[in-house]
C-alpha positions as CSV (number, residue, x, y, z in Angstrom):
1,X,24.0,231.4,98.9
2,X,20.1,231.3,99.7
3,X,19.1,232.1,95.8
4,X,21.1,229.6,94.8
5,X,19.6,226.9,97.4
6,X,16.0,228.5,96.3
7,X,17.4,227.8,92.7
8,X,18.6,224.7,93.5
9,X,15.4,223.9,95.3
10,X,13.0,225.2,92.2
11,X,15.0,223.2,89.5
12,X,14.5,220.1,91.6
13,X,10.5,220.8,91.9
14,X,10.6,220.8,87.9
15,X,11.8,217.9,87.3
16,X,9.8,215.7,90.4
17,X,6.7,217.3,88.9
18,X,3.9,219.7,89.1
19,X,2.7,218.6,92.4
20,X,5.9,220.5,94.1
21,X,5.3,223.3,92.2
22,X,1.9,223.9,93.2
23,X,2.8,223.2,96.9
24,X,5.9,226.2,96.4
25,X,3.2,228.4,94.8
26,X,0.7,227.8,97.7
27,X,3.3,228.8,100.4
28,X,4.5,231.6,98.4
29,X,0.9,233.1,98.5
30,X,0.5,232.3,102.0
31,X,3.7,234.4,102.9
32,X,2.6,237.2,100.8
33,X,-0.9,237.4,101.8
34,X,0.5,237.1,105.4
35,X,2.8,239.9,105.0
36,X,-0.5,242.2,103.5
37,X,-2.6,241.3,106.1
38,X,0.3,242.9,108.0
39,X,-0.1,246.1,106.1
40,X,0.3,247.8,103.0
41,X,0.4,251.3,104.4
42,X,1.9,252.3,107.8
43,X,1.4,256.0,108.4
44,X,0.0,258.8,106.5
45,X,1.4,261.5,107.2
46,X,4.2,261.7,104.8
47,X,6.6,264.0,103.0
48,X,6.0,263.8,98.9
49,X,9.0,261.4,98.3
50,X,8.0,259.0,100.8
51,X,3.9,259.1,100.0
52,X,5.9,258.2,96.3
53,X,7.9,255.4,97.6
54,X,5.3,253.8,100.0
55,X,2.9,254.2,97.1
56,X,5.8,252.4,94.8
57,X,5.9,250.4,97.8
58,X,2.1,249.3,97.8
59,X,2.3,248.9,93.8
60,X,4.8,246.8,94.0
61,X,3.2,244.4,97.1
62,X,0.1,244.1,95.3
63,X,1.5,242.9,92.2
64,X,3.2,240.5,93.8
65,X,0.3,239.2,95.7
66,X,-1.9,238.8,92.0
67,X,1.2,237.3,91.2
68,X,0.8,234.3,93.7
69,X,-3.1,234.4,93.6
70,X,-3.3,234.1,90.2
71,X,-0.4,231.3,90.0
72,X,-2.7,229.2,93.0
73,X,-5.7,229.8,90.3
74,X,-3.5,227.7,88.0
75,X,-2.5,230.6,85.4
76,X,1.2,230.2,84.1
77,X,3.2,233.4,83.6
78,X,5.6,234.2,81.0
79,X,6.3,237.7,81.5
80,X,5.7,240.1,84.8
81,X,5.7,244.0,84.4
82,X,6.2,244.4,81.1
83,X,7.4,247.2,79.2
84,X,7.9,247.8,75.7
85,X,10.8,250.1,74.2
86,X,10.2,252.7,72.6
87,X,6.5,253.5,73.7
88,X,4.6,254.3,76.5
89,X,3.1,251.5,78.7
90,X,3.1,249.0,80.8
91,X,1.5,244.9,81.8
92,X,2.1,244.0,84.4
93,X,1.0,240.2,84.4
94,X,0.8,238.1,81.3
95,X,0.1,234.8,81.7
96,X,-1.8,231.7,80.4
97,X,-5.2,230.8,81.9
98,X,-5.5,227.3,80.3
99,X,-4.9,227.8,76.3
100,X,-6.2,232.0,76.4
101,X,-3.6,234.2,77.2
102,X,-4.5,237.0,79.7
103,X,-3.2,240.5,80.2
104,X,-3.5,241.5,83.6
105,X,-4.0,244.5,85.4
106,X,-3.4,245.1,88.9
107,X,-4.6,248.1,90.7
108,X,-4.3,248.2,94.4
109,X,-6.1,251.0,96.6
110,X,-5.5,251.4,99.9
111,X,-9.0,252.8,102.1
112,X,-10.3,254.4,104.6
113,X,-13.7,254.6,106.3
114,X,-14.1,258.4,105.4
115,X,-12.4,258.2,101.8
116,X,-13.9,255.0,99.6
117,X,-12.7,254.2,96.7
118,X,-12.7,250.9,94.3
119,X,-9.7,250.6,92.4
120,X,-10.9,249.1,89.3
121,X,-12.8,252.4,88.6
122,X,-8.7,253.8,88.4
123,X,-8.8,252.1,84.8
124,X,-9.8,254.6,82.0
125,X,-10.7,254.3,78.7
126,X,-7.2,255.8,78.1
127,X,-5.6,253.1,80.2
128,X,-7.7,250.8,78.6
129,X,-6.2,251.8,75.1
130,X,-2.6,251.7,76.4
131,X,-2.6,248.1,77.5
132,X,-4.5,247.0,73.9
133,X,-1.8,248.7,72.2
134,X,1.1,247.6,75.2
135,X,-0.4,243.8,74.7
136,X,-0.1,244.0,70.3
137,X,3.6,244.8,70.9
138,X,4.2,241.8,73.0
139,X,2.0,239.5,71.3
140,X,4.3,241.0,68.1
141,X,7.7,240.8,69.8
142,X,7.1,237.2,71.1
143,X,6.0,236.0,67.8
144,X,2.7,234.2,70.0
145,X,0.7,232.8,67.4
146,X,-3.3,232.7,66.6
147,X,-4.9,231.9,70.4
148,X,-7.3,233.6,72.6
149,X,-6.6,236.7,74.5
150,X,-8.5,238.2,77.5
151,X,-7.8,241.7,79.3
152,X,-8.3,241.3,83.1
153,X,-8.3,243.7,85.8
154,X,-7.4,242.5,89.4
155,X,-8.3,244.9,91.9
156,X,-7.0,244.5,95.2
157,X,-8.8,246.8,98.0
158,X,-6.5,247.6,101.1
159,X,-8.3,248.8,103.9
160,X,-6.0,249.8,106.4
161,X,-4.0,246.6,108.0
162,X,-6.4,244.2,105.8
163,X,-6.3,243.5,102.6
């Protein structure tokens, strides 16, 4: 019953205009940056399947903050993690940024004091090569005509209870 009132509630923000929209989007990030300031990572001592789903876990929280970020930045998405069939790799953002369509990467690292790390250092030149050949699928499966592309990578450090 609360989908469909969100539902109802999004189709009515279309048609009033993109003034509503922007005001969902900007609540949307607020909740999402409030739950990560909350944590991305509660404990760390963990068995392997649970250090596998909290990591899923902190994938999965981060992508959803670019998400929001990005939407308050004004880009318009048309496809979230995106996978092609039959080959390996993955987008997870794609979205317009004006008239250039981006391809975004998020990597989210969580940190501590005695272990640093920056998480856009995680993206090799073999990752590199799987999202140019991930991004000609889609841009061949969605038939997207001649415009400008960009890759962008969206790191998002965690350290501890602040993101």
């Amino acid at each position: 019953m609360a989908a469909a009132g969100l539902l109802f509630i999004l189709r009515g923000a279309q048609r009033i205009g993109g003034g509503t929209m922007a005001i969902f989007s900007k609540l949307m990030f607020r909740a999402v940056h409030w739950a990560a300031r909350r944590g991305l990572r509660a404990e760390e001592n963990f068995s392997s399947d649970a250090k596998k789903l909290e990591a899923r876990r902190t994938r999965v929280r981060g992508e959803t903050y670019a998400y929001w970020y990005l939407r308050r930045q004004g880009y318009i998405f048309v496809a979230r993690s995106y996978t092609p069939r039959g080959i390996k790799g993955e987008i997870n953002l794609v979205g317009y940024d004006g008239k250039t369509l981006a391809f975004v990467e998020v990597r989210t690292r969580t940190t501590r004091e005695d272990l640093p790390a920056l998480p856009e250092l995680s993206v090799t030149r073999e990752k590199q090569h799987l999202v140019v050949r991930t991004a000609q699928r889609f841009l061949a499966e969605r038939h997207v005509g001649e415009c400008p592309c960009r890759f962008d990578v969206l790191a998002i450090d965690n350290r501890g209870s602040r993101p």
